[in-house]
C-alpha positions in Angstrom: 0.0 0.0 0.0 0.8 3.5 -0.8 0.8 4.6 2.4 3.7 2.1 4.2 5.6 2.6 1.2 5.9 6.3 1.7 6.9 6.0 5.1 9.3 3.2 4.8 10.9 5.7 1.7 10.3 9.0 4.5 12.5 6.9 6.7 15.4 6.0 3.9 15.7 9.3 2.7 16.2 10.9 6.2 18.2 8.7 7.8 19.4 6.3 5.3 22.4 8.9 4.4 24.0 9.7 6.9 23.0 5.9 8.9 21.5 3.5 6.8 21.8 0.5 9.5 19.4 3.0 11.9 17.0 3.2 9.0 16.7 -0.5 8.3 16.4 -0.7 11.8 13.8 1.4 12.1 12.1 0.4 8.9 12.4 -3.7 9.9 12.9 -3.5 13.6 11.1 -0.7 15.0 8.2 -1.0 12.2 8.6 -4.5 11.7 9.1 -6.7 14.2 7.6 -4.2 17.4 4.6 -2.6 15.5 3.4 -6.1 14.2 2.8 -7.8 17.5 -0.2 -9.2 17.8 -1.0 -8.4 21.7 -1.8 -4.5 20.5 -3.5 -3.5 17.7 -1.7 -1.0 15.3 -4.2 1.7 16.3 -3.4 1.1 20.4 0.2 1.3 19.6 0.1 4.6 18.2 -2.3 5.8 20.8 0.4 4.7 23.2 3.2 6.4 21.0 1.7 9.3 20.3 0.8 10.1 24.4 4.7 9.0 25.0 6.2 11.5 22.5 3.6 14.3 23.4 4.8 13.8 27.2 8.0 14.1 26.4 7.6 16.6 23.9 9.6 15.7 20.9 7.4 17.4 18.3 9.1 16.2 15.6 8.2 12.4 16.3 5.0 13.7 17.4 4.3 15.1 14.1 4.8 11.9 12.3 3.2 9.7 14.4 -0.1 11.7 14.8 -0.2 11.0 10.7 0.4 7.3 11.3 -2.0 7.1 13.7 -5.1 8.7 11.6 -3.7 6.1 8.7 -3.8 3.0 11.4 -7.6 4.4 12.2 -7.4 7.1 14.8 -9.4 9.8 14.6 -8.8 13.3 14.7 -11.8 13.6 17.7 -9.7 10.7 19.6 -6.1 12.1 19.1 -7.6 15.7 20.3 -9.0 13.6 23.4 -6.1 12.1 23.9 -4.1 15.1 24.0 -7.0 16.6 26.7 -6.2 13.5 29.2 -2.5 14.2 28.5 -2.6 17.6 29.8 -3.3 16.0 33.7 -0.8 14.0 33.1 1.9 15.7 31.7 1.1 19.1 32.3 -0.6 22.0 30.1 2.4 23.4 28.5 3.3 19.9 27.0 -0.5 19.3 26.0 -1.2 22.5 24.7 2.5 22.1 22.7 1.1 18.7 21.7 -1.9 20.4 20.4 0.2 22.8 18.3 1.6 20.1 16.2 -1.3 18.3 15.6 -3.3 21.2 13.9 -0.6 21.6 11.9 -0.8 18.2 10.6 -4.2 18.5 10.4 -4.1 21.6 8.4 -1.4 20.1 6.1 -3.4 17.0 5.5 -6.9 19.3 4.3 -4.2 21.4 2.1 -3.0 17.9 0.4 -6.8 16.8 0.1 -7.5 20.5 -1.6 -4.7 20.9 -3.7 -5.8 21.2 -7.4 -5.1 18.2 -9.7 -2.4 17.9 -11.8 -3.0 19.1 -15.8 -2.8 16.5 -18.1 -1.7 13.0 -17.8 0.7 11.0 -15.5 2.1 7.7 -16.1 4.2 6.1 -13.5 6.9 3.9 -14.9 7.2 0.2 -14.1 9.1 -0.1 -11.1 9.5 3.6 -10.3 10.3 4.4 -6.2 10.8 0.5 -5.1 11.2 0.2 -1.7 11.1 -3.2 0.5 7.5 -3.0 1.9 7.3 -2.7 6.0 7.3 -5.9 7.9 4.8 -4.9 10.2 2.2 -5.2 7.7 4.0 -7.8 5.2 5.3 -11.7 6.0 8.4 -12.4 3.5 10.0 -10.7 0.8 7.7 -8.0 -0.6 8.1 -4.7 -3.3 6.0 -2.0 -3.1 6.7 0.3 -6.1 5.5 2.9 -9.0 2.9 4.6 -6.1 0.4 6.4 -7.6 -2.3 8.8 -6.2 -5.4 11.0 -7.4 -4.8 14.9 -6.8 -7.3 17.4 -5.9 -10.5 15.8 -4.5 -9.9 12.3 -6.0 -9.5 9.8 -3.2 -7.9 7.2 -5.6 -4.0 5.5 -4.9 -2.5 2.6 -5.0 1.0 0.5 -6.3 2.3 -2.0 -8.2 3.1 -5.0 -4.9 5.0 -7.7 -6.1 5.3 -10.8 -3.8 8.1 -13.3 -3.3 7.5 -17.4 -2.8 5.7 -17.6 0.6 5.2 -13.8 0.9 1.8 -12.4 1.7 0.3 -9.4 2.9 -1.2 -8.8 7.1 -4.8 -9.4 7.4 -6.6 -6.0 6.5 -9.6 -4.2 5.2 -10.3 -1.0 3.1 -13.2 1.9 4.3 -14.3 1.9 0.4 -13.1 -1.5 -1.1 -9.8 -2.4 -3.1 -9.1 -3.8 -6.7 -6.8 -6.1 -7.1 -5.1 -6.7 -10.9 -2.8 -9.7 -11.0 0.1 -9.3 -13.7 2.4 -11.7 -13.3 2.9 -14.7 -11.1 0.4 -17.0 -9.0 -0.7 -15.8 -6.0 -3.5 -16.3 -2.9 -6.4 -14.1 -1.9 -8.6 -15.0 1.4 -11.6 -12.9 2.6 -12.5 -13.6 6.1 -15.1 -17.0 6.6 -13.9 -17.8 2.7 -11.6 -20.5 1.6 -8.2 -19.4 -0.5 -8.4 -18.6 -3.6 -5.5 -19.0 -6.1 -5.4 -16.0 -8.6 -3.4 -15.9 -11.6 -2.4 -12.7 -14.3 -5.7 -11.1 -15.6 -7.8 -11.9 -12.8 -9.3 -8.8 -11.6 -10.1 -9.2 -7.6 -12.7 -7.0 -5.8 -12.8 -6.3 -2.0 -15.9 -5.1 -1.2 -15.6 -2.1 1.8 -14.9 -3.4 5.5 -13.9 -7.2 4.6 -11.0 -8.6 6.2 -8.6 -10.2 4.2 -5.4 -10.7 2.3 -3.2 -11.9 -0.6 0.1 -12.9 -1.6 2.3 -15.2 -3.6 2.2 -19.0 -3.6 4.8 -20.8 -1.6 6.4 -21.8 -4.8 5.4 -18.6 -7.6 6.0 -15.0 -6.8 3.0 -12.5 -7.9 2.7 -9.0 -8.8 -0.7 -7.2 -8.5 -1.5 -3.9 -9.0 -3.4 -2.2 -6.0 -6.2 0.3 -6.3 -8.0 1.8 -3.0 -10.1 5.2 -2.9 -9.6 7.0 1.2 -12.2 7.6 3.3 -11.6 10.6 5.6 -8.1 10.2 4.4 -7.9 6.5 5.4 -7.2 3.6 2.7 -6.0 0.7 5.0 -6.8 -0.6 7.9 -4.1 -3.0 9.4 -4.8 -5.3 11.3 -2.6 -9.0 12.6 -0.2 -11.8 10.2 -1.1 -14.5 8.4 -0.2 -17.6 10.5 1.3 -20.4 8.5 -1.9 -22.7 9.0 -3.8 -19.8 7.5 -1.5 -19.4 5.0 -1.1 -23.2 4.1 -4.6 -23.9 4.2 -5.9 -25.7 0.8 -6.7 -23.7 -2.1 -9.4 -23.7 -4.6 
């Protein structure tokens, strides 16, 4: 998805030159391994993140993270709350700081939604912008390039996600749906309550809104879909736990 892959390139480009081991540590660590256990949700863990950073007021971090957390389903009502409790916590001049930031990022997400269109047309090139995609929302070996997104008021994005043997995305759901169009490769698809389905180039697969589900490759093909999702409130994705193996390696049709 769009939105991992521009944080995972965010995090190349400003740390990766001057320490590229601290940003694939943060990128596979920090992102990875941490933000993909199972005993919180990726919503709680930014919650929890966003209260630590605010307390301590590093407004940088802040900043960021209050983004991650509307894209892991906060909302804006819930990180203003949050910010309220904080301030009997932490005190008012680190709440009210707190605050600060997040109207900014607020105001700079509206200004992204309102900006006009580009003229004219775009086309991405294949494999334009890879970057690894985050392994706290991906099992195995998985691209995420050529990101595209709608200006103005057009909620439209997506990539082109190709998929190594045994590689497959987290369980997750979309506010408006998600099409799927395979290219290349075999791969899986599983809504929740369905069997596994095996889907191969030219299939076209449809999510409808709220299902949970995933896809990936085979344990023996790679894939490579292209992903299209319209936001809702500025949300796409919702994240939510791994594929187990059992899941995984259950029989498909």
């Amino acid at each position: 998805p769009a939105s991992d892959a521009a944080r995972a390139r965010t995090v190349t480009a400003t740390i990766g030159p001057v320490a590229p081991k601290l940003a694939a540590l943060t990128n596979d660590v920090l992102f990875g391994d941490l933000w993909r256990r199972s005993d919180l949700a990726p919503r709680d863990r930014s919650l929890a993140t966003i209260a630590a950073l605010a307390a301590n007021g590093d407004e940088a971090g802040l900043a960021f993270h209050i983004g991650l957390g509307l894209e892991n389903g906060l909302t804006r009502a819930q990180v203003g709350e949050a910010l309220t409790h904080l301030a009997f916590y932490a005190g008012w001049p680190k709440a009210t700081a707190a605050v600060a930031v997040a109207d900014k990022v607020f105001k700079g997400l509206d200004a992204n939604a309102a900006a006009p269109a580009p003229e004219g047309l775009v086309i991405i090139p294949p494999g334009a912008q890879p970057v690894q995609g985050p392994a706290a929302t991906f099992t195995g070996a998985v691209t995420v390039a050529s990101p595209f997104k709608g200006g103005g008021q057009a909620g439209l994005g997506g990539a082109t996600v190709t998929f190594q043997p045994g590689a497959r995305s987290n369980w997750h759901s979309h506010p408006l749906g998600q099409l799927l169009v395979v290219t290349d490769g075999e791969g899986l698809v599983q809504a929740e309550g369905e069997p596994v389905r095996r889907i191969r180039p030219g299939d076209v697969v449809w999510t409808p809104p709220g299902v949970r589900h995933w896809h990936g490759a085979t344990p023996a093909s790679a894939m490579t879909h292209v992903a299209v999702a319209e936001a809702l409130d500025g949300k796409s994705v919702t994240w939510l736990g791994p594929v187990t193996d059992a899941e995984y390696r259950a029989p498909a049709r």
